[in-house]
C-alpha positions as CSV (number, residue, x, y, z in Angstrom):
1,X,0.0,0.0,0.0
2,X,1.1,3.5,-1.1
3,X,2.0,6.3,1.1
4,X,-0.8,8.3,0.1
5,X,-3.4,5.3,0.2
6,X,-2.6,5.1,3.9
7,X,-3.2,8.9,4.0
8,X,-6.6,8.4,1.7
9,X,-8.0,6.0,4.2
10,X,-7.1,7.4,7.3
11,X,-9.2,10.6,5.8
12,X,-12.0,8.2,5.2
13,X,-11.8,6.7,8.7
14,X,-11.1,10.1,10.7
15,X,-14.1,12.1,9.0
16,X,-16.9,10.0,10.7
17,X,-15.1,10.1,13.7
18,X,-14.7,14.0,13.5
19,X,-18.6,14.5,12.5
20,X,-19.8,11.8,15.6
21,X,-17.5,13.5,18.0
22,X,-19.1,17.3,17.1
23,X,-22.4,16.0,16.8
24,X,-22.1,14.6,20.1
25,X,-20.9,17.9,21.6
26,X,-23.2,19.7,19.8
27,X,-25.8,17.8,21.8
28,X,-24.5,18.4,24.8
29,X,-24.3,22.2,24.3
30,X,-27.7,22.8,23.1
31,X,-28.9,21.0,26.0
32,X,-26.6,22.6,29.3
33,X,-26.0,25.9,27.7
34,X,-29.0,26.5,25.6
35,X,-31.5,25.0,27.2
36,X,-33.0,23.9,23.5
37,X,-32.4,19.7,23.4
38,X,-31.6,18.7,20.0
39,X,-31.6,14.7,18.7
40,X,-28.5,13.1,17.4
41,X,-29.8,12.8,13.6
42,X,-30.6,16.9,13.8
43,X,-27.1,17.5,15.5
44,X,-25.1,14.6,12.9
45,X,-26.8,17.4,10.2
46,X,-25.4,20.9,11.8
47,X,-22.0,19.1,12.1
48,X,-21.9,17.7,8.9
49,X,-23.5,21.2,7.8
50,X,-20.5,23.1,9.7
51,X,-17.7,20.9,8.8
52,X,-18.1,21.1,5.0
53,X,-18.9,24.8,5.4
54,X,-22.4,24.4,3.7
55,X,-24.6,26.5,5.9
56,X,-26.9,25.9,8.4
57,X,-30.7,24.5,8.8
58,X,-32.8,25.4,11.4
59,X,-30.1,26.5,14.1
60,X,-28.2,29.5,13.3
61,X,-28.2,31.6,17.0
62,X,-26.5,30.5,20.1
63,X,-27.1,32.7,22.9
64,X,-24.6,31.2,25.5
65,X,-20.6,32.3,24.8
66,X,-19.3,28.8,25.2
67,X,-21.8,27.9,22.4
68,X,-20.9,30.8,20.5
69,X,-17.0,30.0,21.0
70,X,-17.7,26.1,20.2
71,X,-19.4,27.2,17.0
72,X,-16.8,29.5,16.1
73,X,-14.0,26.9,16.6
74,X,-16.1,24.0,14.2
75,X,-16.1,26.9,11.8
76,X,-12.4,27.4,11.2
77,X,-12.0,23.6,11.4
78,X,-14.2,23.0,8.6
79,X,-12.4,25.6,6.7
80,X,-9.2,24.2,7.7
81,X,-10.1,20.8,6.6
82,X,-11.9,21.5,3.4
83,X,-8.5,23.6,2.4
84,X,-5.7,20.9,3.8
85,X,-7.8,17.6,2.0
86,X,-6.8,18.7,-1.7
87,X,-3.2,19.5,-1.1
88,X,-2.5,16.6,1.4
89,X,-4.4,13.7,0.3
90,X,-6.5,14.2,-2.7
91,X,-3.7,15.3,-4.7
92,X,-1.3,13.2,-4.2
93,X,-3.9,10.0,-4.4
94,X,-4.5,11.3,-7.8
95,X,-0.8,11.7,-8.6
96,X,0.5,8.3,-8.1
97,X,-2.7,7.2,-9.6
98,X,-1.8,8.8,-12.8
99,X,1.6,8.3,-12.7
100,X,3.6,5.7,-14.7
101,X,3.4,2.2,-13.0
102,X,7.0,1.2,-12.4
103,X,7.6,-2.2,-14.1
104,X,7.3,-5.5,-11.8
105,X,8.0,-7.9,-14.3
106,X,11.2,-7.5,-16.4
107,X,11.5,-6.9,-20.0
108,X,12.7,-10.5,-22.2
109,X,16.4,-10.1,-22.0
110,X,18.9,-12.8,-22.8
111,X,23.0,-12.0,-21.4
112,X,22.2,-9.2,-19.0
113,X,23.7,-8.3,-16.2
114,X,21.6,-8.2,-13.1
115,X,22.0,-5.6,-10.7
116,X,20.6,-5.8,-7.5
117,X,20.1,-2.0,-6.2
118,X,21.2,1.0,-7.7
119,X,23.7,3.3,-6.0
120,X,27.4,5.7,-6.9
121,X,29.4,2.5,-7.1
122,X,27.5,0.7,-9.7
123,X,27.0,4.2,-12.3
124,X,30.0,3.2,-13.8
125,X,29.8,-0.2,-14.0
126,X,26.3,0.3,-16.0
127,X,27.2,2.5,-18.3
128,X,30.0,0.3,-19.3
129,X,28.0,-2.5,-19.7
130,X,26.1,-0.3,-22.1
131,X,28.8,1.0,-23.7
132,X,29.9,-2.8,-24.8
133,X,25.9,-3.9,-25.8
134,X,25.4,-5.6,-22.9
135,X,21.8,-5.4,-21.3
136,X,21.5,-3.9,-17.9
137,X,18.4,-4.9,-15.2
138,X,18.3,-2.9,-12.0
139,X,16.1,-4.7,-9.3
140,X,15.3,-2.0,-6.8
141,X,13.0,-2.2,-3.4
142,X,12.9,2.0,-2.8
143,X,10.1,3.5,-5.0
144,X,12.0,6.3,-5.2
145,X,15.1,5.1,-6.4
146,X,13.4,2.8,-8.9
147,X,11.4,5.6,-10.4
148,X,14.7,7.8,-10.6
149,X,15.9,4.6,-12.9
150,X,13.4,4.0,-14.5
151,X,13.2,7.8,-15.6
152,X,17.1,7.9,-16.6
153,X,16.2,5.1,-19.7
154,X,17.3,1.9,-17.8
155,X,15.5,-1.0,-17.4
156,X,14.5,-1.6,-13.9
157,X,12.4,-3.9,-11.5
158,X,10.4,-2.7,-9.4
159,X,10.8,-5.2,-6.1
160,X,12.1,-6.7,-3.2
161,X,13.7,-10.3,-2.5
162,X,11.0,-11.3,-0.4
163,X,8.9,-12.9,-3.7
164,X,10.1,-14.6,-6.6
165,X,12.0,-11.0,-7.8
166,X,15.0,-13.0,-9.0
167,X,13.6,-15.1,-11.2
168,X,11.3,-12.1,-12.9
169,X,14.5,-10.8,-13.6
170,X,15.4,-13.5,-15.6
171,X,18.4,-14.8,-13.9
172,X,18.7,-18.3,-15.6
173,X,19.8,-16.2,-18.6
174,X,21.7,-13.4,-17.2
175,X,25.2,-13.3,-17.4
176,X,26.1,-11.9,-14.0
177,X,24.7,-10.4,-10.9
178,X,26.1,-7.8,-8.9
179,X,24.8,-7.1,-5.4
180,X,25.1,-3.7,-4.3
181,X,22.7,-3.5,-0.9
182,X,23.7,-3.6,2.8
183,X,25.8,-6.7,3.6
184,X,23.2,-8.4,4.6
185,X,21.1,-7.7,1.7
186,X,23.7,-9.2,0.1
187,X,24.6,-12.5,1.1
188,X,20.8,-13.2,1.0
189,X,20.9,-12.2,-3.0
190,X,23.6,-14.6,-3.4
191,X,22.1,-17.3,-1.3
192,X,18.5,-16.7,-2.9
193,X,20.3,-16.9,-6.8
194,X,22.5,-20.2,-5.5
195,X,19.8,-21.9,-4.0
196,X,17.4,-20.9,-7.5
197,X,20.7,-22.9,-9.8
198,X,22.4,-20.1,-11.3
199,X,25.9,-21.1,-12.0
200,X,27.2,-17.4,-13.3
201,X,29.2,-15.0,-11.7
202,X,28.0,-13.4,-8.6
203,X,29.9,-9.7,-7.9
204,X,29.4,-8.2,-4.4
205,X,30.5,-5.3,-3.0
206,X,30.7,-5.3,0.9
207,X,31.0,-2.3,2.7
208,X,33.1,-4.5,5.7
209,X,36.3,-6.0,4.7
210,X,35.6,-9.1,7.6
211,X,32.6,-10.0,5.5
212,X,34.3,-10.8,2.5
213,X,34.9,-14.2,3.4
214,X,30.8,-15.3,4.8
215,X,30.1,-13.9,1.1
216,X,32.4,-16.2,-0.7
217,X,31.2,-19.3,1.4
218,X,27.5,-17.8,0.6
219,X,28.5,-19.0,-2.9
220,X,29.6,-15.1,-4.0
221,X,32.6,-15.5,-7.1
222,X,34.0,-12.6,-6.1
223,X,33.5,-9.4,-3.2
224,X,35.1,-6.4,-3.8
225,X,35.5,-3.1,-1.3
226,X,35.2,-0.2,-3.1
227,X,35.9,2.0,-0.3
228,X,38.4,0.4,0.7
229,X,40.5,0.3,-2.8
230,X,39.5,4.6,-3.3
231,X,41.0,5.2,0.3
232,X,44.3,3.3,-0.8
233,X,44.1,4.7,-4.0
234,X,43.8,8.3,-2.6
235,X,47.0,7.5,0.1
236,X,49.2,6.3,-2.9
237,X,48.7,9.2,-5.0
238,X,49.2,11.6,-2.3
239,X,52.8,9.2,-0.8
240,X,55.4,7.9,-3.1
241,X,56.1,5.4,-0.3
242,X,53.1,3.6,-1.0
243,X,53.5,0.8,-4.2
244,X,52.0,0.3,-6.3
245,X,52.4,4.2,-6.8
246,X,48.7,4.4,-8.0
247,X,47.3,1.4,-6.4
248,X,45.9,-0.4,-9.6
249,X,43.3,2.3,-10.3
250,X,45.1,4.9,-12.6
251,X,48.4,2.2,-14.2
252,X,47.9,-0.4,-17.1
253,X,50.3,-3.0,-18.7
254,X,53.3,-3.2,-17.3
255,X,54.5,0.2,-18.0
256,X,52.3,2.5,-18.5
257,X,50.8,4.7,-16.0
258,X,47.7,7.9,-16.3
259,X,48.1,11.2,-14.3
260,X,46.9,14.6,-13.9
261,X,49.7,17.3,-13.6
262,X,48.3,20.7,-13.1
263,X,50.5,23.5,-14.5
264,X,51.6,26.0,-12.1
265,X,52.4,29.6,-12.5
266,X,55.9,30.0,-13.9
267,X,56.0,27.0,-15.7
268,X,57.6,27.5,-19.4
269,X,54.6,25.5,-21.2
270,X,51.8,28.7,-19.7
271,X,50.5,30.2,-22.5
272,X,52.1,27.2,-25.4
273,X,49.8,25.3,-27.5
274,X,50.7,21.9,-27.9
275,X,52.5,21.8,-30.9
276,X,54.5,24.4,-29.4
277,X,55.2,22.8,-25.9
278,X,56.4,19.4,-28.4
279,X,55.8,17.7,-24.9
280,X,56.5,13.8,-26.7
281,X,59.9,14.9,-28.0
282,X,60.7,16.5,-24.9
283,X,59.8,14.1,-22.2
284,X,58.4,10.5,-24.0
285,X,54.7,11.5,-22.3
286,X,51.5,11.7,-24.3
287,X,49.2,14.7,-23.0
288,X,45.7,13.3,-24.1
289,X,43.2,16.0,-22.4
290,X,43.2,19.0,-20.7
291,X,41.2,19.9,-17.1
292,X,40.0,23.8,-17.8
293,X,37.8,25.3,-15.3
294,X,36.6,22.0,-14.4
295,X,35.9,21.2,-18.5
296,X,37.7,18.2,-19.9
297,X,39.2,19.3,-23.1
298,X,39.7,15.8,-24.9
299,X,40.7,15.0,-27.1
300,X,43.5,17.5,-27.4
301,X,44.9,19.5,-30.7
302,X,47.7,20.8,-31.6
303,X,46.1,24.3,-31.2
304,X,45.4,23.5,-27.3
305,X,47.0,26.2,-25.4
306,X,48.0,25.3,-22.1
307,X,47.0,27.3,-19.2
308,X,48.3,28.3,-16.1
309,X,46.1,25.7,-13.4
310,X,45.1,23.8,-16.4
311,X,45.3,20.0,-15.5
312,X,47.2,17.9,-17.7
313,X,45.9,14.2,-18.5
314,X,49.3,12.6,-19.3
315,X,50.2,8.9,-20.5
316,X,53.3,7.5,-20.3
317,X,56.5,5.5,-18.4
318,X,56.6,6.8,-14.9
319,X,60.1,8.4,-16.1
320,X,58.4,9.7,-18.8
321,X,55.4,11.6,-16.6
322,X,58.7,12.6,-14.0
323,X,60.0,14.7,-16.3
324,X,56.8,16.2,-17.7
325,X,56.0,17.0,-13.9
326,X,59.2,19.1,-13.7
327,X,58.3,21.2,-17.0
328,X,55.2,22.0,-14.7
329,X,56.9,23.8,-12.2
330,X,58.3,23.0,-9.0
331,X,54.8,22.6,-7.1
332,X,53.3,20.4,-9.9
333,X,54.5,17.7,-6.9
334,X,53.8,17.8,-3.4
335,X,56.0,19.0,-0.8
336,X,58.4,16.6,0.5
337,X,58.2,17.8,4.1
338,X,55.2,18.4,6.3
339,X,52.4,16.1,8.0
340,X,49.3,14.9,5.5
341,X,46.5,16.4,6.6
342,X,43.4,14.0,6.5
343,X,39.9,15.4,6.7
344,X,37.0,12.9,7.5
345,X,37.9,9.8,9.2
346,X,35.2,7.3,8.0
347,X,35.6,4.1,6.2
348,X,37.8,5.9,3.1
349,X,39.7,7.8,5.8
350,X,40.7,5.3,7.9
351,X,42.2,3.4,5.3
352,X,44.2,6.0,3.5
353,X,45.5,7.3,7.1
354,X,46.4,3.1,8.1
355,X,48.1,3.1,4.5
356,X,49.9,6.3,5.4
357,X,51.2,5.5,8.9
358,X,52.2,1.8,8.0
359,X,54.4,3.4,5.2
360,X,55.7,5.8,8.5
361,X,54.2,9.4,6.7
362,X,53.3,12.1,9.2
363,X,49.4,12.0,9.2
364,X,46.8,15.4,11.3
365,X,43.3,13.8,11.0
366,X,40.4,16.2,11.5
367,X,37.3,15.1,11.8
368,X,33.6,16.5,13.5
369,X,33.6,13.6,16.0
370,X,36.4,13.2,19.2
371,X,36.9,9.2,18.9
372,X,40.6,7.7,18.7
373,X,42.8,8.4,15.9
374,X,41.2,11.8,15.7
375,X,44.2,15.1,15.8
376,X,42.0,17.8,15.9
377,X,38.3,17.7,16.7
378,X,36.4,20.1,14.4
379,X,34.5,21.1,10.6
380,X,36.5,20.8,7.8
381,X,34.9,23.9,6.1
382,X,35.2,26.1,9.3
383,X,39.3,27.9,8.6
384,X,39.7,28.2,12.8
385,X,39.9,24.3,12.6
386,X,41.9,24.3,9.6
387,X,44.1,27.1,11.5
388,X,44.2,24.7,14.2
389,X,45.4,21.9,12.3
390,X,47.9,23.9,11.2
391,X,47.0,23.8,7.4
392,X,50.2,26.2,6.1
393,X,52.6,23.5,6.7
394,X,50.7,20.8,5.7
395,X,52.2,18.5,3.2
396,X,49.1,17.7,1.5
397,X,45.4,17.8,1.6
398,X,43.5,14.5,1.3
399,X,39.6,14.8,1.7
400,X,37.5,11.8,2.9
401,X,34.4,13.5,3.6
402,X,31.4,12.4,3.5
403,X,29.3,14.7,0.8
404,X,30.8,16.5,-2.5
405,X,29.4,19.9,-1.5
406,X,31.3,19.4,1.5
407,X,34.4,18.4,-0.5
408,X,33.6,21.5,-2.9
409,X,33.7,24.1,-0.1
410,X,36.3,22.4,1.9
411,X,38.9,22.2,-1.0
412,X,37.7,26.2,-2.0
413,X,38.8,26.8,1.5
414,X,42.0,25.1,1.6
415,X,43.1,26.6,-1.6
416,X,42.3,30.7,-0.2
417,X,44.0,29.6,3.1
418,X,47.0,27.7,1.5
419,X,46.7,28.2,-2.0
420,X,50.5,26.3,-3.2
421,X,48.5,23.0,-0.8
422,X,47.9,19.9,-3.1
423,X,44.4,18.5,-2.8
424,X,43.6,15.1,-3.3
425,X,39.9,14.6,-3.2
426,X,37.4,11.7,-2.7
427,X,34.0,12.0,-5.1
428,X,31.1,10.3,-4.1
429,X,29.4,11.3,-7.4
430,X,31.2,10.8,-10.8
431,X,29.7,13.4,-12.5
432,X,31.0,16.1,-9.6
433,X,34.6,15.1,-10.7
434,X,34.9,18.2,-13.0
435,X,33.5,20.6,-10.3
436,X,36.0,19.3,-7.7
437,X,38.7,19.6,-9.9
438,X,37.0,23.3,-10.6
439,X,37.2,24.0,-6.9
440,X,40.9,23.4,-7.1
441,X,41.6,20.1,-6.1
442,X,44.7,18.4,-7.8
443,X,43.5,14.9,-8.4
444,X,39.7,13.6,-7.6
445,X,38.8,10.4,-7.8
446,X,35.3,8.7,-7.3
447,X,33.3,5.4,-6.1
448,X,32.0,5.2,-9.4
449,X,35.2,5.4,-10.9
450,X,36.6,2.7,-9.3
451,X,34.1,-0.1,-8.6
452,X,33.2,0.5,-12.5
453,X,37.1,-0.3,-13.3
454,X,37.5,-3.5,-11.0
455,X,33.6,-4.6,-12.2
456,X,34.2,-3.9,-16.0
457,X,37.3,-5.3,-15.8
458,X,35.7,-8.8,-14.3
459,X,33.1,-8.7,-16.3
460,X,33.7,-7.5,-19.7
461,X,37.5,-8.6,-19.5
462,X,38.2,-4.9,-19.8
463,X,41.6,-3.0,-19.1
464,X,40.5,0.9,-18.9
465,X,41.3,3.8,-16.5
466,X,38.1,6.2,-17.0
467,X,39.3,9.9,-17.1
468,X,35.6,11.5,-17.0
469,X,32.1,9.9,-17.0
470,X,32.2,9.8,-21.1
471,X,35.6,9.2,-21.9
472,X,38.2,6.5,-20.9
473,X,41.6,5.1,-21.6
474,X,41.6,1.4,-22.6
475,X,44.0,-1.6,-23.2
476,X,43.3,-3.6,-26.9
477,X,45.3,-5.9,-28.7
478,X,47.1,-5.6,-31.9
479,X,45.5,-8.1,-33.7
480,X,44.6,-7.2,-37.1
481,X,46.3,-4.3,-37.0
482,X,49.7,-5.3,-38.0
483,X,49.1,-5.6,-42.1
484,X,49.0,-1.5,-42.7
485,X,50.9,1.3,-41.5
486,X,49.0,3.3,-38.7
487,X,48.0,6.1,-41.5
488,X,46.2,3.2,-43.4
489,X,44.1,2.3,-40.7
490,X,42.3,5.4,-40.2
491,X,41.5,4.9,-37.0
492,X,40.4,8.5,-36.1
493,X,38.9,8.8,-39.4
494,X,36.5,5.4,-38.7
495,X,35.9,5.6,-34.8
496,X,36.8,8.8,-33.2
497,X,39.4,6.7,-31.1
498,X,43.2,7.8,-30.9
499,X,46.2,5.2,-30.5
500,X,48.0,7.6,-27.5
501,X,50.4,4.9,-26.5
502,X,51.9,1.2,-27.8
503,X,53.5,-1.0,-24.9
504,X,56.2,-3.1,-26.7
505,X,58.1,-5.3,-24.3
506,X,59.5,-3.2,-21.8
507,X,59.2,0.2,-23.6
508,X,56.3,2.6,-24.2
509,X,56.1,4.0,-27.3
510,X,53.9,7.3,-28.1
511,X,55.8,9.0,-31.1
512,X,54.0,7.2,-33.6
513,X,54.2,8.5,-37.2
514,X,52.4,7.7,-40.2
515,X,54.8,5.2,-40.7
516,X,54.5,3.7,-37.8
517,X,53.7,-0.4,-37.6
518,X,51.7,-2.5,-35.2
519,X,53.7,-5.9,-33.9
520,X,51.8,-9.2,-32.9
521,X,52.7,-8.7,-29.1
522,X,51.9,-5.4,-28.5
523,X,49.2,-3.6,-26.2
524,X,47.6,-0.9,-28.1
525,X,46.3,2.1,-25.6
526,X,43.1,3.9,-27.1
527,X,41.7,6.8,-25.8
528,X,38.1,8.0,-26.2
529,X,34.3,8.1,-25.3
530,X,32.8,4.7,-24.9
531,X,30.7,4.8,-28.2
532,X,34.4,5.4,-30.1
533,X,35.3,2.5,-28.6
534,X,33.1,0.1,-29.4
535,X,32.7,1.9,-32.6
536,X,36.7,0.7,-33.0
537,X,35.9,-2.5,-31.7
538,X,33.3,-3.2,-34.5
539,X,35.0,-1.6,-36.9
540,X,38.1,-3.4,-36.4
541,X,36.9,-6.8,-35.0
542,X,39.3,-5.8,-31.6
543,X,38.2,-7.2,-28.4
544,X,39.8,-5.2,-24.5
């Protein structure tokens, strides 16, 4: 039962009540005070009478000021509930009567992936599985949620676990499930689609790394926690202590790693375009997109000036992207002196200050609440705590709060009170990655982000680092390729892809002329928006 049904009948049931109860008094009034008896049918009449704001039969003076009070009072009620039915229950009965059913049965889909509530980590995930033809079912319990699904195009089931949900969803032919609820929600998703025979792959991500193992022996293929993997991912960006250097969320092959450099005032490349800068002769790194006022300019010409704050997306050898970061000025790195200040110590801050410490970094953590492990006891967004936590000497800024307006404000503050202080922000939201970077953070990073690399990855065998919502980095073969010279192959031309990088043994190649030919062995690096890429993949018969 709806909300407003609930609110429809208790209207139905509360209006008798409301009528009996004045009639009653009525009664009593006429009788005491007035000294003029009246029935129960003629008083059930002047209450219904007054209530609805009708008028009045035979009684219309009361001598008595009680009476005249009492009167007075059913008056305004009537009004008052004549004005507050429309708004409050009428309306909104009408509404959802009108509305658009959500679906309870699932469309017929054959090799879809299943996933079992919607939420930030699984955006990414989805739209990957579109991106590579793959059918995508949401089952979700929330109303709300579902109809915010089933408004964005998606197909989505409208229902809970508690009746036969799973196999409306058509799980004997789905390809994989992916439960993204509570932990406990979870292990009964796997348990219900076990115990129904489905032999695929079950992906779940737990919010508690102890449950990991119960959801394996629940029959789970594999548990991931995305929480976990941002906060290590955010602590080895921000220390150079911590390897891998990028955690497996921003480095494919075996050579080949993705950053953001932001170009700092002074810099020799301010005000260059890229031909200009010739940053591939001059440092072996391949600059494939530009952050400008939180705009990612991607893919990049040779008439892309490079601005002072602009971020640089860069690919290359990690010796490569070294020397690029030294043609960005001297604060393109963080300071190698000074504590890490954390804010927010939740689930993705305790991790990236445990990472931190093990590896023997100098860690402040603020946070709003005074529990152990907290430095300084106070809101990120107010500058006294910052003051307090000594911000000016800080090595670097790593956010791990809890909302992306909260990480906005907070990294806007940091950069007025400290403005040469690196920022390394958690997103919650992919599609607030360009306004954090906006704000002035040096590197942002998302759920989405990285539960849709680890899940794509799994699912569609997929290597790819995504650098915004609609465009990504991604690892293909060379098969098919090798018969024409890279000119021949048109690859731009046929997909809108670019070839930004070719890992040959131990080398990474990204000078790659006209002339330039494909080997057997190689991993070809492709940048561009997830329709290029599959556009390439058709085109080309390549498979990730």
């Amino acid at each position: 039962m709806t909300a407003s049904q609930k609110r429809l009948l208790l209207l139905i049931a509360s209006i008798p009540f409301l009528v009996v109860l004045s009639a009653v008094l009525y009664m009593g009034g006429m009788q005491y005070l007035e000294g003029e008896p009246r029935g129960f049918w003629d008083s059930l009449g002047w209450a219904a009478e007054t209530l609805t704001t009708t008028g009045y039969g035979v009684d219309g003076r009361w001598r008595h000021p009680a009476m005249v009070i009492f009167v007075v009072l059913l008056q305004f009620v009537g009004v008052f509930l004549v004005f507050l039915v429309f708004p409050i229950y009428l309306i909104p009965f009408l509404e959802e009567r009108f509305e658009t059913r959500l679906p309870r049965k699932a469309p017929s889909l054959d090799g879809h992936l299943i996933v079992y509530r919607w939420g930030a980590a699984v955006e990414s995930v989805v739209d990957e599985a579109e991106g590579a033809g793959v059918p995508v079912l949401i089952i979700e319990p929330e109303e709300t949620v579902a109809r915010r699904v089933f408004e964005r195009g998606l197909h989505v089931l409208y229902g809970d676990l508690a009746g036969d949900t799973l196999e409306s969803a058509g799980l004997a032919r789905a390809r994989a499930l992916i439960a993204n609820g509570t932990d406990d929600e979870d292990a009964a998703v796997v348990l219900a689609a076990r115990q129904l025979g489905f032999k695929g792959d079950i992906l779940v991500l737990v919010e508690e790394p102890y449950h990991r193992r119960p959801m394996m022996l629940a029959g789970a293929t594999a548990v991931f926690t995305p929480r976990h993997i941002l906060g290590a991912a955010l602590a080895a960006r921000a220390s150079e202590r911590i390897s891998p250097r990028l955690a497996g969320i921003q480095k494919l092959g075996r050579r080949l790693e993705v950053r953001e450099v932001r170009i700092e005032t002074g810099s020799p490349l301010v005000d260059l375009t890229l031909a200009e800068a010739d940053l591939g002769a001059r440092t072996g790194a391949t600059v494939i997109g530009q952050w400008i006022g939180g705009h990612l300019q991607a893919p990049p010409t040779a008439s892309m000036r490079l601005h002072t704050n602009g971020i640089l997306v860069v690919v290359g050898s990690a010796e490569s992207i070294a020397r690029l970061v030294e043609l960005c000025g001297p604060a393109a790195t963080l300071r190698q002196q000074g504590a890490f200040l954390v804010g927010g110590y939740g689930e993705v801050g305790q991790k990236v200050v445990e990472l931190l410490r093990e590896v023997g970094e100098d860690v402040r953590v603020v946070d709003r609440e005074s529990r152990e492990g907290v430095d300084v006891v106070g809101d990120m967004l107010d500058p006294r705590t910052l003051e307090a936590a000594d911000v000016a000497s800080a090595r670097a800024a790593i956010l791990a709060l809890d909302t992306d307006s909260a990480t906005l404000f907070a990294t806007v503050i940091l950069k007025e009170l400290a403005p040469r202080l690196s920022v390394i922000a958690r997103v919650n939201q992919a599609e607030n990655v360009e306004r954090i970077y906006r704000a002035g953070a040096d590197f942002a990073l998302s759920i989405s982000q990285v539960s849709g690399q680890m899940l794509a990855h799994r699912l569609l065998g997929e290597e790819a680092v995504a650098l915004d919502p609609q465009l990504k980095l991604v690892k293909v073969s060379a098969d098919g390729l090798q018969e024409r010279p890279l000119a021949d192959l048109r690859i731009r031309e046929r997909t809108g892809a670019s070839v930004v990088a070719v890992e040959r043994g131990d080398e990474v190649l990204v000078e790659l002329g006209p002339d330039f030919r494909f080997e057997t062995a190689d991993a070809v690096y492709l940048c561009g928006s997830n329709q290029a890429v599959r556009r390439f993949q058709e085109e080309l018969g390549q498979k990730g």
